[in-house]
DRENGUPA-955000 format. One record per residue (C-alpha): x, y, z; residue in three letters. Coordinates in steps of 0.1 Angstrom, whole numbers, padded with zeros to 4 digits, always signed. Layout:
BEGIN
XYZALA/...
END
This chain:
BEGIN
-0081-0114+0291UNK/-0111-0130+0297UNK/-0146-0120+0300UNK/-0173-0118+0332UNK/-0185-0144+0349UNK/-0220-0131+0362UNK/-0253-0118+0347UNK/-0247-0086+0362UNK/-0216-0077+0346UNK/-0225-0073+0310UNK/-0187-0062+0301UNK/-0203-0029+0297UNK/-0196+0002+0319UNK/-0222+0022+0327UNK/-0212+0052+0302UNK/-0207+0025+0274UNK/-0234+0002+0278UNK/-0254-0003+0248UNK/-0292+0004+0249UNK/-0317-0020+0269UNK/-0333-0042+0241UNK/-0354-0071+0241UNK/-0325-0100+0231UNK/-0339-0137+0226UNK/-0328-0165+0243UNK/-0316-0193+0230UNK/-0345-0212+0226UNK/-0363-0184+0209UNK/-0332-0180+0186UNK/-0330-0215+0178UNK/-0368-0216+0170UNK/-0365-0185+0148UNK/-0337-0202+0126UNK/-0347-0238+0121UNK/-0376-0250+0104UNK/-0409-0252+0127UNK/-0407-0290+0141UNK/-0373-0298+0131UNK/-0352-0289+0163UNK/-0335-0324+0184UNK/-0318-0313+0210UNK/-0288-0332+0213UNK/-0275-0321+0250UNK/-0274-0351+0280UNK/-0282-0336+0315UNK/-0255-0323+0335UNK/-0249-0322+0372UNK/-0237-0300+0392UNK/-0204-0311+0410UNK/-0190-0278+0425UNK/-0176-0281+0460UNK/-0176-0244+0467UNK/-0214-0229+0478UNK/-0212-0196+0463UNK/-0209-0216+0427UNK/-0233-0240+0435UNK/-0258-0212+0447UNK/-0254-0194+0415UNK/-0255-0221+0397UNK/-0286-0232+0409UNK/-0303-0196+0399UNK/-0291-0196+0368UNK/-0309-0230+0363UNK/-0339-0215+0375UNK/-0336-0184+0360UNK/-0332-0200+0323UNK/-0352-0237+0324UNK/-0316-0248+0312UNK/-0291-0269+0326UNK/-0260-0252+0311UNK/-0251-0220+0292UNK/-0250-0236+0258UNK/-0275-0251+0240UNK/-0267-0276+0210UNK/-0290-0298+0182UNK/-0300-0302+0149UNK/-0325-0289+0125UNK/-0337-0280+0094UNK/-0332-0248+0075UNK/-0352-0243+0045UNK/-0350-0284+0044UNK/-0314-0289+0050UNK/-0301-0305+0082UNK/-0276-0282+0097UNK/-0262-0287+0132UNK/-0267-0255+0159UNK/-0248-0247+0190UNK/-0257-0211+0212UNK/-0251-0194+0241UNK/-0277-0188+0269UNK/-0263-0156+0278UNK/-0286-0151+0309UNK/-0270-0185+0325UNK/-0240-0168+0338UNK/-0233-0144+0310UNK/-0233-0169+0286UNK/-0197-0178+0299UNK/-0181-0209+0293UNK/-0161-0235+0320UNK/-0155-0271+0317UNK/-0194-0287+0312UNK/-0203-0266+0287UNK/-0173-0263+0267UNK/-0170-0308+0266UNK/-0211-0300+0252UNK/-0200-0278+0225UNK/-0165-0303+0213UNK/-0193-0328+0214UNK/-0217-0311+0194UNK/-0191-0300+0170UNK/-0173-0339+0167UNK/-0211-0353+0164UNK/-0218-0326+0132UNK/-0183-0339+0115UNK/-0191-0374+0118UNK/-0229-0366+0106UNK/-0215-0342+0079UNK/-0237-0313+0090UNK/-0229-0277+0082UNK/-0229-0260+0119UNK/-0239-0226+0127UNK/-0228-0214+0158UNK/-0246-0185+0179UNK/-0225-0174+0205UNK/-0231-0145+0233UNK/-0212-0148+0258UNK/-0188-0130+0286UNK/-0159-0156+0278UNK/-0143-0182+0303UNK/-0162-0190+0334UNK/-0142-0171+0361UNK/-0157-0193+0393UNK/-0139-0224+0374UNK/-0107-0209+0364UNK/-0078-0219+0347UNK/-0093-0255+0335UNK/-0121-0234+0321UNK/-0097-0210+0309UNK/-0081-0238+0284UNK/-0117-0255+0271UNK/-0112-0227+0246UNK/-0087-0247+0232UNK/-0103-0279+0226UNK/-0133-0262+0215UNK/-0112-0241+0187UNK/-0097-0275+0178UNK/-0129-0295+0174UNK/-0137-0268+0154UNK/-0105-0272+0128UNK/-0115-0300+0125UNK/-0150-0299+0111UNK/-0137-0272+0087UNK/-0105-0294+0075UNK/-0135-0322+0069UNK/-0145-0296+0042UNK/-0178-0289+0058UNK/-0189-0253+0062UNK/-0188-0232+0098UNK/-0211-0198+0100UNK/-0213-0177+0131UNK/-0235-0151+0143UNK/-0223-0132+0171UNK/-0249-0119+0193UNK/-0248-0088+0218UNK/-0223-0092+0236UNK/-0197-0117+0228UNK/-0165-0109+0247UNK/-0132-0129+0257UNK/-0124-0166+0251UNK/-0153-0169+0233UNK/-0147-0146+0207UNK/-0111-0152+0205UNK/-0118-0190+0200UNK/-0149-0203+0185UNK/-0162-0167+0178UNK/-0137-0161+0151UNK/-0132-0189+0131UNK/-0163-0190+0107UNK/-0162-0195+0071UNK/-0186-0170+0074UNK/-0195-0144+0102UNK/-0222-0123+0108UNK/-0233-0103+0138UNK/-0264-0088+0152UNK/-0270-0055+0150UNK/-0256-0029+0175UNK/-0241-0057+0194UNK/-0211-0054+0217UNK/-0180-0075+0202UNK/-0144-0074+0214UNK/-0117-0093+0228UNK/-0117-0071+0266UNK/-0152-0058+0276UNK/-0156-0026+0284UNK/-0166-0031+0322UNK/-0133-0051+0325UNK/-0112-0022+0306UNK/-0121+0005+0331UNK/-0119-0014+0359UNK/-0084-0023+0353UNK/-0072+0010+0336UNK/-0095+0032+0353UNK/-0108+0046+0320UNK/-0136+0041+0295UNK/-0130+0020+0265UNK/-0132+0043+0232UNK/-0167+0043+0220UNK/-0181+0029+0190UNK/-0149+0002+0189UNK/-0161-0025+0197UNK/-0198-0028+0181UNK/-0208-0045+0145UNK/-0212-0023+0124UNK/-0175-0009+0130UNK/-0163-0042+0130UNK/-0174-0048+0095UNK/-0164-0021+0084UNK/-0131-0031+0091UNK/-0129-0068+0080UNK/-0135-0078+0106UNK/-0171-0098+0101UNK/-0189-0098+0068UNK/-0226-0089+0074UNK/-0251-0070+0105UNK/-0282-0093+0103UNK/-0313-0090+0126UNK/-0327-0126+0140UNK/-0356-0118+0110UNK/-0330-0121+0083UNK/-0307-0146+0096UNK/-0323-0179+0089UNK/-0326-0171+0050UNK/-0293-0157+0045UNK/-0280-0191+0066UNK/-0295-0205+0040UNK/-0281-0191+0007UNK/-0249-0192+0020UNK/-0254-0227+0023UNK/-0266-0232-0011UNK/-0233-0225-0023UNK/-0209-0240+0004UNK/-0231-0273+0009UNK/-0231-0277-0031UNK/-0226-0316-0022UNK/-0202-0338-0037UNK/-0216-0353-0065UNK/-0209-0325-0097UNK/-0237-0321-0120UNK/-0221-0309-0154UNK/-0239-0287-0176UNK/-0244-0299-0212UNK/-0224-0273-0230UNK/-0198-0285-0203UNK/-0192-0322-0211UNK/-0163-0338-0224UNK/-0143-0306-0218UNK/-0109-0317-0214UNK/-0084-0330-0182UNK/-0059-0304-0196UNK/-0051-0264-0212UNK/-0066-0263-0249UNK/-0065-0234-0267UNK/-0103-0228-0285UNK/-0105-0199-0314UNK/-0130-0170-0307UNK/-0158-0167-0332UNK/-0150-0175-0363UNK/-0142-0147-0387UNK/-0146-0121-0354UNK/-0125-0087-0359UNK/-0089-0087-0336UNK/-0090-0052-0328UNK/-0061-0034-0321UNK/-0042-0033-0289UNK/-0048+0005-0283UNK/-0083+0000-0291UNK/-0083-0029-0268UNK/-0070-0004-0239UNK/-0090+0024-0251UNK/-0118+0000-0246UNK/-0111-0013-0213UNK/-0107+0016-0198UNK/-0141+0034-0203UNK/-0164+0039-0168UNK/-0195+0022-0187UNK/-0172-0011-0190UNK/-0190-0038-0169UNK/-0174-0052-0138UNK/-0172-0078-0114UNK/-0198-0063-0098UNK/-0221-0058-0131UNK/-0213-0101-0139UNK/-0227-0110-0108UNK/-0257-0092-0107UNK/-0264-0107-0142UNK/-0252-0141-0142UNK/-0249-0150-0108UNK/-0274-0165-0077UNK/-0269-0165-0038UNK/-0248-0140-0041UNK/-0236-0137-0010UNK/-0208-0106-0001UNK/-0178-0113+0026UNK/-0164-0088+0040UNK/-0124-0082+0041UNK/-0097-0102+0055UNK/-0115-0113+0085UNK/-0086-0100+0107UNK/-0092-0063+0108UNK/-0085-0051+0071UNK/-0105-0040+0041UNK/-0095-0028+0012UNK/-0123-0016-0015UNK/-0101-0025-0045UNK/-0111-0062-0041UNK/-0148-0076-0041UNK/-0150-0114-0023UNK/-0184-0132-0026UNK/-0198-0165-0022UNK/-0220-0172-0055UNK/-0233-0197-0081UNK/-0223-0183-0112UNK/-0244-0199-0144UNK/-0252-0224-0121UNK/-0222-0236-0104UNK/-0216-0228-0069UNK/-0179-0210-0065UNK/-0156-0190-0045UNK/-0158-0154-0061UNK/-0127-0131-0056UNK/-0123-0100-0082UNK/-0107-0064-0088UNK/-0137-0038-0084UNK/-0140-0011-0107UNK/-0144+0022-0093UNK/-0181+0039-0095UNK/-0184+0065-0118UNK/-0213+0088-0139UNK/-0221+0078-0168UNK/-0206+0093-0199UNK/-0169+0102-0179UNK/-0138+0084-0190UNK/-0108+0069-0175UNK/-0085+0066-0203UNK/-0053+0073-0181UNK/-0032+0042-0166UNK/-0042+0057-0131UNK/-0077+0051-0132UNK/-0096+0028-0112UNK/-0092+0014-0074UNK/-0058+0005-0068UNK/-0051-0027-0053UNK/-0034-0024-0013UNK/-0019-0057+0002UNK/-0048-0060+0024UNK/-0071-0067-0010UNK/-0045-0100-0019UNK/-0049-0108+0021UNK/-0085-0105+0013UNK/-0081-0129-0023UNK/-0062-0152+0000UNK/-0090-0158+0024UNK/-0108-0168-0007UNK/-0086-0190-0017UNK/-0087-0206+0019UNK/-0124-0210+0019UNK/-0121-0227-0016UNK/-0093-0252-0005UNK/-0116-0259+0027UNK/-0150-0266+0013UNK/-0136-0280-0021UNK/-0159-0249-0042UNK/-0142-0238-0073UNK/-0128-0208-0074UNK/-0134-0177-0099UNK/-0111-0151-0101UNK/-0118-0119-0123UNK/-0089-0097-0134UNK/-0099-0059-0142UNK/-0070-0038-0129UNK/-0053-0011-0138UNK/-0023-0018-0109UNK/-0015-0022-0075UNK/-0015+0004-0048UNK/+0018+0027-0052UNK/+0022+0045-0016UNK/+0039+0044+0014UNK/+0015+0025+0031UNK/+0015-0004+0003UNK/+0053-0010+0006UNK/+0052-0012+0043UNK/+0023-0030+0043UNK/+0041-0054+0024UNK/+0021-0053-0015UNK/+0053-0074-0028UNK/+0055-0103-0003UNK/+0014-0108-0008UNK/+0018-0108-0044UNK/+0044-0135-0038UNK/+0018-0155-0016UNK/-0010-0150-0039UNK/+0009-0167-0065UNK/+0021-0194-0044UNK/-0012-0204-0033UNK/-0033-0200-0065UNK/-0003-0224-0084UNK/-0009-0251-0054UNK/-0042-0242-0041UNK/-0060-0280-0044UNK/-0096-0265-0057UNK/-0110-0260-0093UNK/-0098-0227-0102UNK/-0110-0207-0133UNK/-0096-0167-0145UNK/-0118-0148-0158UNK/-0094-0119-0176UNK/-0122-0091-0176UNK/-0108-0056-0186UNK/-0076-0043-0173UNK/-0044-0068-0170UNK/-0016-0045-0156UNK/+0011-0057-0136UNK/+0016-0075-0100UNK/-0022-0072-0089UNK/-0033-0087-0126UNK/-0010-0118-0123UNK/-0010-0124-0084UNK/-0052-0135-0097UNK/-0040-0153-0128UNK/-0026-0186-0119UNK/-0054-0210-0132UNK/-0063-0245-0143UNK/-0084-0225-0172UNK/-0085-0187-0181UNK/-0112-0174-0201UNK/-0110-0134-0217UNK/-0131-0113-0228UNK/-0125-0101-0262UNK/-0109-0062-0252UNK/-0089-0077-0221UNK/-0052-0075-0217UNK/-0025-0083-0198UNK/+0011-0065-0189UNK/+0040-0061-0169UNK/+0030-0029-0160UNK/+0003-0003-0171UNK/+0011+0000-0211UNK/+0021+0044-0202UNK/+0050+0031-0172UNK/+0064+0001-0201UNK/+0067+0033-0227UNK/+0086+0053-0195UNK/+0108+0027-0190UNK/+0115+0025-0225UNK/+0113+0054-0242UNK/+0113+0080-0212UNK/+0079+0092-0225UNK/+0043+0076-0221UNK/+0039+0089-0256UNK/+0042+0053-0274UNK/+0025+0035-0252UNK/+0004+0019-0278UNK/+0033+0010-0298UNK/+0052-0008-0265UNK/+0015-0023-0262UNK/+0016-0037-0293UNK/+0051-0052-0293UNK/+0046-0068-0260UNK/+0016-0088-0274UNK/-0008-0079-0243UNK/-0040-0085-0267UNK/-0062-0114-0257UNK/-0055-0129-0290UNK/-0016-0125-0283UNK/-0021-0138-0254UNK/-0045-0171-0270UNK/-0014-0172-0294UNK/+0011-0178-0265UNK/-0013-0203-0247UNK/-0020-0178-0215UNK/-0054-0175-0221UNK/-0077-0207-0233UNK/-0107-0192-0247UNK/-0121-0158-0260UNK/-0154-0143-0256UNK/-0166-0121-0277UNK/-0184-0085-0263UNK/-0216-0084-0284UNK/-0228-0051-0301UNK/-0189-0033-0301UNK/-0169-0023-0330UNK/-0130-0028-0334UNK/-0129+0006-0317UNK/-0146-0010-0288UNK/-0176+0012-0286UNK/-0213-0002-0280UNK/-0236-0006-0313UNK/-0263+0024-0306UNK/-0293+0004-0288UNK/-0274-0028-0287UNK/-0283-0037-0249UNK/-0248-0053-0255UNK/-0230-0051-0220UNK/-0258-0078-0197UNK/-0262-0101-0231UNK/-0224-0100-0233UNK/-0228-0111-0190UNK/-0253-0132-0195UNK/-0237-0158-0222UNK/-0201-0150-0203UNK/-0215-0162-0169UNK/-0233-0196-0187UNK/-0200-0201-0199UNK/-0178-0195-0168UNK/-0203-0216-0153UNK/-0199-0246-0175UNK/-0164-0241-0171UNK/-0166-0240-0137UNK/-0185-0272-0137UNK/-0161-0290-0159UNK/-0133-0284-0136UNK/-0149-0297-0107UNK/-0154-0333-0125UNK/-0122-0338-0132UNK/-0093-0356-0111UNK/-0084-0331-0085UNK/-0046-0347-0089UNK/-0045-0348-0127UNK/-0061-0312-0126UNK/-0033-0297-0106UNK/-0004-0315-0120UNK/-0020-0300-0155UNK/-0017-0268-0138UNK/+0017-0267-0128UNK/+0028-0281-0165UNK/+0003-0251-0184UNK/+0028-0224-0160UNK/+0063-0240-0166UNK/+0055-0244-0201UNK/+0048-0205-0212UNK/+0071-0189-0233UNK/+0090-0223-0240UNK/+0086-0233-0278UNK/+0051-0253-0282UNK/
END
């Protein structure tokens, strides 16, 4: 279904229609993002060819209405100094919608900012295909989503803001297929406008559905950003997806090495004891993903679900440079809790649903596309055991997750954090390098459901623990893990020294680290990397 083709028809209904506000236009929006001075316009003058009067008449007032010659707008500027290509809808020329002139301005737009190597931000509003034109306007959607696949398989970034309203074609082509998506706030968004719903059903659309805050609540877009925030945002995002690439490695980085190498934690450091390891991985004051990046990362920049309608609070994706190094962030998030509880049972913590490895694997994706490293952190204590997992289909995405982090072309680092138990932990795990923290571990299942199967008690669960050589020095021993990093100020028993400060010094020299790392990776061969890969996973467990 497509959207509305006239000014009037808002693809609101009168009961649903949001608010009047003051929107800009697309010329005001374009002058709020770019740099003052910096805008070219890039669009040639268009005429009007219509044979039918009624078109040519509106077309005419639209022109007059807007100063424009056409509802899209496309150019260049600066943001914060960096050239970045722009293309936006006029959504008072004809609703914004789209026929057969303005969607050859946007494919040229878009095929001018691949061949100049420009990031593009696109700013749709829009009622979708020009109705007056049809069917051939009907199918620019196409070459505009194609134009746009291929600046993103070019590895250059795509961000969209979706402004109030963007409806039909539009949002079910060039609408949806940002690295990156953000949306103003309160603004109408959905693939059948209201107006269009009620007219053909005879009923109001549900309420609340289709506006941005819902729909980033459900995965659906990753941020709600006013016009005065939209411009700096644009550019920290940039700052980690435009990285460039030539690879700056950091001192404490160089010479590291085309392939695995096991490197000894501190020398004469105490191994504690796998139940102390648990014990210690389990306590609610234990940083996170969450706690490394507040430390030891910059531009941290949030994204929001799967980016196809699912969200799942067990898994935390974020743009970043971590000590430096711009990456891909995907991690398990630790549940919130007061200080001083506990959470020494297996069941603690957010459980991991199949929509959080749909989630990782949009990571992943945005890694392969833009070339950015990718960081993983493992601190899980399982995946989601319910109904709604199985049918969801938790298996089949822990399959996926582990095919694409074993072929996935992009520098790829594991950061084993806290908790390692089963499926979730080693659908993350696939690596060129994995780093762990000094208490992290890593099993088949939680160490209490290995004693069950075992023992038919979660009694010894320690004991299986200990066989099963889940410590991060058994698993430096068997060549999973590469390097250890100690956790300053705790004891064998894993407990903070009294005053210590220990958990943001223990970030802040684990993010400098995972940044150098980072950094390393990225220098290397990209084919000698991944065939290193793929020997490190067939080798484990095979005599060394």
């Amino acid at each position: 279904m497509t959207g509305t083709n006239s000014p009037r028809a808002t693809g609101a209904s009168r009961a649903s229609r949001a608010p009047r506000v003051s929107r800009p236009s697309a010329r005001e929006l374009i002058e709020a993002i770019v740099d003052p001075g910096s805008w070219h316009g890039w669009d040639e003058p268009v005429e009007i060819t219509t044979d039918d009067p009624e078109y040519r008449a509106d077309l005419e007032r639209a022109r007059e209405r807007t100063g424009l010659d056409e509802s899209v707008i496309t150019g260049e500027g600066r943001i914060e100094g960096r050239r970045v290509a722009l293309v936006a809808c006029e959504f008072r020329f004809l609703a914004g919608s789209i026929g057969v002139a303005a969607g050859e301005r946007l494919v040229r737009a878009v095929e001018w900012a691949t061949a100049e190597r420009l990031p593009l931000l696109a700013a749709p509003a829009s009622g979708g295909t020009r109705m007056q034109e049809g069917t051939v306007a009907f199918l620019q959607m196409v070459k505009v989503a194609a134009a746009i696949t291929d600046h993103k398989a070019a590895g250059l970034p795509y961000l969209v803001h979706l402004r109030h309203p963007t409806t039909g074609g539009v949002l079910a082509s060039w609408g949806s297929l940002g690295h990156v998506t953000a949306a103003e706030p309160g603004a109408l968004i959905g693939f059948m406008g209201p107006r269009v719903h009620e007219a053909l059903y005879g009923e109001e659309f549900p309420p609340g559905v289709q506006n941005a805050e819902n729909l980033m609540n459900h995965g659906l877009i990753d941020a709600v950003l006013p016009l005065s925030r939209l411009s700096g945002v644009a550019a920290r995002v940039l700052r980690v997806l435009c990285a460039g690439d030539a690879v700056s490695v950091p001192a404490s980085a160089a010479g590291a090495p085309a392939t695995p190498r096991r490197v000894p934690g501190d020398a004469g450091a105490v191994v504690p004891s796998a139940e102390a390891s648990i014990r210690a991985s389990r306590r609610v004051e234990r940083p996170g993903v969450r706690d490394l990046l507040r430390v030891a990362a910059d531009d941290v920049s949030p994204l929001s679900g799967t980016g196809a309608g699912e969200h799942d609070p067990g898994l935390l994706l974020a743009l970043a440079r971590v000590g430096g190094t711009p990456c891909v962030v995907l991690g398990h998030n630790r549940r919130s809790a007061r200080k001083g509880e506990t959470a020494e049972g297996p069941g603690e913590g957010q459980a991991l649903g199949p929509a959080g490895l749909r989630t990782a694997r949009r990571g992943m994706r945005i890694a392969a596309e833009l070339g950015l490293p990718l960081l993983t952190v493992i601190d899980t204590a399982g995946a989601a055991l319910s109904r709604e997992a199985e049918e969801g289909g938790l298996a089949a995405e822990i399959a996926r997750c582990l095919a694409d982090m074993v072929t996935l072309p992009a520098p790829t680092l594991c950061l084993l954090l806290g908790q390692g138990a089963g499926g979730a932990a080693l659908a993350l795990l696939p690596a060129d390098r994995v780093v762990a923290a000094r208490h992290a571990w890593l099993s088949p299942l939680p160490p209490e459901g290995a004693s069950a199967i075992l023992h038919r008690t979660t009694e010894r669960a320690y004991e299986v623990a200990a066989r099963q050589g889940v410590r991060s020095a058994d698993l430096l021993a068997q060549g999973i893990v590469d390097r250890i990093v100690e956790e300053d100020g705790e004891g064998e028993d894993g407990e903070d020294a009294e005053g210590s400060g220990a958990p943001d010094v223990f970030l802040g020299r684990l993010g400098q680290l995972l940044g150098a790392e980072l950094a390393a990776l990225r220098a290397q061969d990209p084919d000698e990397r991944l065939a290193a890969r793929r020997v490190r996973h067939r080798r484990i467990g095979l005599p060394r």
